[in-house]
C-alpha atoms as one frame of an Amber mdcrd trajectory, in Angstrom:
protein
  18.921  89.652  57.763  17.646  91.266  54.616  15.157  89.146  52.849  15.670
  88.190  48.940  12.716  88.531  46.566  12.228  85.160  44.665  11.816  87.694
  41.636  15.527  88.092  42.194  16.280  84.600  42.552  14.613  83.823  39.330
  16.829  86.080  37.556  19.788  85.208  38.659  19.000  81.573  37.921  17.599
  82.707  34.248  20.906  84.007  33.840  23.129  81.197  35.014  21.301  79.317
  32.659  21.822  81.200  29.828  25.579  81.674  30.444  26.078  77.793  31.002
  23.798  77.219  27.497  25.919  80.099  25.775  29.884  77.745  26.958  28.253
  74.599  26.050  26.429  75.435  22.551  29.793  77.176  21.667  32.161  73.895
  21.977  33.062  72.780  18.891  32.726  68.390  18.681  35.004  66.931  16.113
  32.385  64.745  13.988  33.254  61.158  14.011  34.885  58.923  11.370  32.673
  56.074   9.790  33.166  53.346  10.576  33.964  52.331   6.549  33.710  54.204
   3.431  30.964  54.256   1.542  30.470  52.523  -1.637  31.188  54.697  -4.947
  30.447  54.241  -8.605  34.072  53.316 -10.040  32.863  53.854 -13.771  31.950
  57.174 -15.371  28.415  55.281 -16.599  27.911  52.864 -14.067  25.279  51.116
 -13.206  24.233  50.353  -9.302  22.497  46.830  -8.453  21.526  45.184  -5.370
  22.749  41.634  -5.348  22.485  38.748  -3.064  25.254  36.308  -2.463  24.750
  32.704  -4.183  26.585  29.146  -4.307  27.998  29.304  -7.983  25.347  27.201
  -9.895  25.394  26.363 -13.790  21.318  27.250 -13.569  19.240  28.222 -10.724
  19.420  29.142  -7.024  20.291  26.898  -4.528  18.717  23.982  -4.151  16.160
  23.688  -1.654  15.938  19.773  -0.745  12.771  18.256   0.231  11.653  14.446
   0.757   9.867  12.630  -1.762   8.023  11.470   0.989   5.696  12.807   4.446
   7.053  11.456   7.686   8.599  12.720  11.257  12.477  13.334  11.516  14.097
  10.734  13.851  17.498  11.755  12.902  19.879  14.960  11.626  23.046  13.264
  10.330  24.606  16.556   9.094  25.386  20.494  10.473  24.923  23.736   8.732
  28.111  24.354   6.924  29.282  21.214   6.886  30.592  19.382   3.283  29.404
  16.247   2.015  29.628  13.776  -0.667  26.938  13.367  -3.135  24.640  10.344
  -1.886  25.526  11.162   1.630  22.809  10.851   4.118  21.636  14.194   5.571
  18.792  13.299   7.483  16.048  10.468   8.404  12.774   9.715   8.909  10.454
   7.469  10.241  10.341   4.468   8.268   8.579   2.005  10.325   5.574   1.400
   8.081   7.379   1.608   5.085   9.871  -1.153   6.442   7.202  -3.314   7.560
   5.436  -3.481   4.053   8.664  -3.778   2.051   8.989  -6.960   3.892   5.594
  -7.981   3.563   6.306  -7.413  -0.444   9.482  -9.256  -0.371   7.695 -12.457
   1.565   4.867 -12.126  -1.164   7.499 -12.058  -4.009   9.401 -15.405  -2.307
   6.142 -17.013  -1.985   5.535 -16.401  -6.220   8.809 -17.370  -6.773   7.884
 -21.229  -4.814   4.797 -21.745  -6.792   6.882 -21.108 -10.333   9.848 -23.644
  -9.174   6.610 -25.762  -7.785   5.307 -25.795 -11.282   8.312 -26.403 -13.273
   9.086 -29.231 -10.968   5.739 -31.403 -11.727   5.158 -33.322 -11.961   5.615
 -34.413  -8.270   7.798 -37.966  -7.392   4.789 -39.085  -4.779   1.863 -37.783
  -6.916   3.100 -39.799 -10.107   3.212 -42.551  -8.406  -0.256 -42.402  -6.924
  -1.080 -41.964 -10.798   0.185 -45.132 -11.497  -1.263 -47.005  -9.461  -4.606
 -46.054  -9.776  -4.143 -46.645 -13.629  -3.105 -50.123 -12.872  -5.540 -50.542
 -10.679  -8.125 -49.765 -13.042  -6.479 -52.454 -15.586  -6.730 -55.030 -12.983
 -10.491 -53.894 -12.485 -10.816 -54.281 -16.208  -9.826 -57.550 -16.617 -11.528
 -58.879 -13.897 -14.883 -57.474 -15.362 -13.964 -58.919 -18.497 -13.364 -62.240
 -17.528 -16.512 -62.038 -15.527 -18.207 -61.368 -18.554 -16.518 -63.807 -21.271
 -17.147 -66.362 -18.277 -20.655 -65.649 -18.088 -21.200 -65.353 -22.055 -19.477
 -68.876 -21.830 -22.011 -70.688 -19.706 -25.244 -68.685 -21.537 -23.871 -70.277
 -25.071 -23.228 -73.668 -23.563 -26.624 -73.653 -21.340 -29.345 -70.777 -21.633
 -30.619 -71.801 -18.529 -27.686 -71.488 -16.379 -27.477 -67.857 -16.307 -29.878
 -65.341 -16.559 -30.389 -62.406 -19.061 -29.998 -60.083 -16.071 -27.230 -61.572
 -14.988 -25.303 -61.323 -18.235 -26.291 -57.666 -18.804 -24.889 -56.760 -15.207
 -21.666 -58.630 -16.419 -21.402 -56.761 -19.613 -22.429 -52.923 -17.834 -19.792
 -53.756 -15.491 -17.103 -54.412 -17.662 -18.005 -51.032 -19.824 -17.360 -49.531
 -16.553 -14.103 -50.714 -15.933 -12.831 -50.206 -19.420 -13.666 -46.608 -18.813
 -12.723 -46.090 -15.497  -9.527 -47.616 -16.997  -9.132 -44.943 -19.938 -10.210
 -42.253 -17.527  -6.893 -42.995 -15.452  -4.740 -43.435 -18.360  -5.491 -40.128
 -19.307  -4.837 -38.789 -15.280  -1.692 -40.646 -15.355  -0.794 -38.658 -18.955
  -1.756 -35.602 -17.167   0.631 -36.132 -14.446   3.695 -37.053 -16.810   2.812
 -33.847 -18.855   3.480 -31.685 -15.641   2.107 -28.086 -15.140   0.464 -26.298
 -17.798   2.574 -23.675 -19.455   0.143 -21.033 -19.398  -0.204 -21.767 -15.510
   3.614 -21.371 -15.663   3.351 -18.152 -17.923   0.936 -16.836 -15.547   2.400
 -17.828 -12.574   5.769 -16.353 -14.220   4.129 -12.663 -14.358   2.918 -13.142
 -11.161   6.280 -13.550  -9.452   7.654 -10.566 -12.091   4.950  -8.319 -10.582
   5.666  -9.249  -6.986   9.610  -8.550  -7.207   8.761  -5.378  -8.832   6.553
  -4.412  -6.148   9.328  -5.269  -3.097  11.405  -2.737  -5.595   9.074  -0.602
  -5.638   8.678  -0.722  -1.683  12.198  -0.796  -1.012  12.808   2.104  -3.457
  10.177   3.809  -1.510  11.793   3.231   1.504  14.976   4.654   0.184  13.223
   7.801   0.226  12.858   8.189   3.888  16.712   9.256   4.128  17.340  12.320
   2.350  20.779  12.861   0.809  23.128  15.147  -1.082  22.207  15.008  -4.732
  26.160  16.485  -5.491  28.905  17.453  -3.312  28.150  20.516  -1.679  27.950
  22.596   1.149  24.821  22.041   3.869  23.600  26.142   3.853  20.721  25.670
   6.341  18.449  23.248   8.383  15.517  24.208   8.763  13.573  20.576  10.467
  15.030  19.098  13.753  14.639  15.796  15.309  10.205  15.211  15.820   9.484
  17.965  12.785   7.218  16.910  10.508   8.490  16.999   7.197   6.878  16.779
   3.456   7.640  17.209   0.085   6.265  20.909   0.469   8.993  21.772   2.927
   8.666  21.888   6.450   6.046  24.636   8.287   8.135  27.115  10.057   6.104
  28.415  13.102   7.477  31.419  13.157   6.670  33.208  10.340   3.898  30.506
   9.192   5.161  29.798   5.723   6.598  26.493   4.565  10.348  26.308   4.067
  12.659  23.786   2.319  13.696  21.358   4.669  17.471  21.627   4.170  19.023
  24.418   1.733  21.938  22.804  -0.187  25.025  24.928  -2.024  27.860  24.116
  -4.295  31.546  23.756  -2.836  32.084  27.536  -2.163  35.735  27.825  -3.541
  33.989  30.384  -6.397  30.433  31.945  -5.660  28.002  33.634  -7.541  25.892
  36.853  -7.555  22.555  37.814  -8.660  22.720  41.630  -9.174  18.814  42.813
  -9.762  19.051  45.845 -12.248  16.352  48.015 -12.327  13.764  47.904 -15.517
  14.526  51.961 -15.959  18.331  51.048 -15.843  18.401  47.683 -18.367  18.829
  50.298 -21.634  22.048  51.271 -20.088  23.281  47.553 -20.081  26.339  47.112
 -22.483  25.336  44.075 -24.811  27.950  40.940 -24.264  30.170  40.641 -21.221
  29.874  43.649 -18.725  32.456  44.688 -16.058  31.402  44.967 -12.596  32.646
  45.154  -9.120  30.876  44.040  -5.645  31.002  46.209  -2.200  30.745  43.928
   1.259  27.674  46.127   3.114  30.031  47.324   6.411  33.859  47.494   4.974
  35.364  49.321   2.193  36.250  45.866   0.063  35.618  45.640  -3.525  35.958
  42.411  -5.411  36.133  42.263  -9.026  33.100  39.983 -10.924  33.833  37.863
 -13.673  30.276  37.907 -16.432  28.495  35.011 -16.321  25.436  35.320 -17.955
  21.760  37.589 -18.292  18.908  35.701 -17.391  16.130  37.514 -19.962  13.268
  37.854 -17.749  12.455  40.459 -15.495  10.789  40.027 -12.441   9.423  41.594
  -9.419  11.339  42.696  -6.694  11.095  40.328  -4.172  14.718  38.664  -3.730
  16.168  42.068  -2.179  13.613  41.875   1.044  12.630  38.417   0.402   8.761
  39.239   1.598   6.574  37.427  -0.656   3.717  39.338   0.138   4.850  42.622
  -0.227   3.240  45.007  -2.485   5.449  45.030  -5.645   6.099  47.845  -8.596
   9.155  47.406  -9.565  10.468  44.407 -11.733  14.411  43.853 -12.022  16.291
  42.054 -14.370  19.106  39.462 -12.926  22.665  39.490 -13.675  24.966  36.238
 -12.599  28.524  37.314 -11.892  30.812  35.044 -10.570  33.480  35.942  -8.061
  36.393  34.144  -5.409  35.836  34.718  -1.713  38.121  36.460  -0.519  40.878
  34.780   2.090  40.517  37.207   4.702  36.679  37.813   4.748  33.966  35.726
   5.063  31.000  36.248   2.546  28.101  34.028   2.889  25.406  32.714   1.002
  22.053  35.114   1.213  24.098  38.446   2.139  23.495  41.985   0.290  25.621
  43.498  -1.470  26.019  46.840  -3.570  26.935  46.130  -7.468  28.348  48.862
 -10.055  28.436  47.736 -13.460  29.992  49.761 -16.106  26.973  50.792 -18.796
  26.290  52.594 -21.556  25.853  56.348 -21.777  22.290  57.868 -21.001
């Protein structure tokens, strides 16, 4: 058996190699078609904006909806995309405390509310009555000491010697006693017809004024710990569940360690709105007035037409395309509001991109 030298083997191998490199390199692959086409300037000057999506709102964004107050969620009474009512309850929180001292307030107010009817009702049946009778008690005491005393007078002018000097003094002391013992319950019986002062009603009136407007104030307070729709909308997102601790600051989202709103709220979305950001180099080339413009969904080839809604006229950084707050920032942007129907056969949703061409000016 002859014996083959591996330099052999290595060459024929080298060559197999290159022939099977040579067939494959030279097929020819049919590149594939994309999956849509790519957005294209419609207008001979147009303009291209990002945008982002919006609920159609007269001013603003939409509306991020916090408490008014700090408490623990015990209930979520809603789901995202769901449409409510304005005043509709979205969500609850713990309102234990706030319960108990509402009541506390509305005991407090009842209580103010007794002492006024107490003092327009003096003066009492039973304490009259006790007024009386120690007035005519005192008259009875008076003309007892009197007679004492004209008695005793009596015997001294008929007989010197029958009564003494101290005698007759004690008689007369005693009977300037009574007399004003007797005027000083006359006047306590006067006192008690006259009833409660009105300055102790005035007072007592503000009192139980201040009371009821503090159980308002409590059960206005306690309102808060529900948080509703302020219109009728659309629920966009949720960002608390049940045991989150909530505030009027927004809720802390773990994640990326910034605070959120609690629950992001949107108009009825039968017409929405976008916010196309033109670049600062590009806002020359805006036409003054109403502008045409047309929207591209990012991943199909639809274009909707955008009705002109209005300029706002400030520019500012570009943060709404990435929405990174803390990203380094050079660029400022000026936002246009179109307005625009969804269409029937694709969804569009708050927050999503889109690309914007709006017919300008020439350079």
């Amino acid at each position: 058996m002859i014996a083959i030298r591996p330099v052999y083997a290595l060459a024929a191998a080298g060559f197999a190699l290159a022939v099977g490199s040579a067939i494959i390199l030279s097929e020819h692959r049919t590149a594939q078609a994309p999956l849509f086409k790519p957005a294209t300037n419609p207008y001979p000057n147009g303009i291209y904006a990002n945008g982002m999506v919006e609920s159609a709102q007269s001013q603003g964004i939409d509306i991020a909806l916090d408490p008014e107050v700090t408490g623990k969620v015990t209930q979520v009474l809603v789901r995202e995309g769901e449409h409510v009512h304005a005043g509709q309850p979205l969500l609850a929180l713990d309102d234990s405390i706030q319960r108990g001292t509402a009541r506390q307030l509305d005991a407090a107010a009842a209580a103010a509310v007794s002492q006024l009817a107490e003092l327009h009702a003096q003066p009492r049946p039973e304490t009259l009555a006790v007024a009386i009778a120690q007035a005519e008690n005192a008259a009875a005491t008076l003309k007892n000491a009197a007679d004492t005393r004209a008695k005793q007078e009596h015997a001294f002018a008929l007989d010197p010697r029958s009564v003494s000097r101290d005698t007759l003094d004690t008689a007369r002391n005693t009977e300037a006693i009574a007399a004003t013992a007797y005027k000083v319950a006359r006047r306590n019986e006067e006192l008690t017809r006259a009833g409660a002062w009105r300055f102790d009603i005035e007072n007592q009136q503000h009192q139980a004024e201040a009371s009821a407007h503090a159980a308002e104030a409590a059960h206005a307070t306690l309102d808060k710990f529900v948080l509703r729709a302020p219109r009728d909308g659309v629920v966009l997102a949720i960002n608390a569940t049940v045991g989150s601790s909530i505030a009027p600051a927004g809720v802390y989202d773990t994640r990326t360690q910034a605070t959120l709103p609690v629950i992001t709220f949107g108009t009825p979305q039968a017409r929405m709105q976008v916010r196309a950001y033109v670049d600062e180099i590009l806002v020359p080339r805006l036409p003054s007035g109403a502008m045409q413009a047309v929207m591209s969904l990012r991943g199909s080839d639809r274009r909707i037409a955008l009705h002109y809604e209005r300029v706002e006229p400030y520019l500012s950084p570009k943060i709404a395309l990435s929405d990174q707050r803390l990203e380094r920032v050079d660029l400022r942007v000026l936002p246009v509001i179109f307005t625009f129907a969804p269409p029937a056969d694709m969804a569009v949703y708050p927050g999503q991109m889109v690309d914007i061409y709006i017919s300008g000016k020439k350079p």
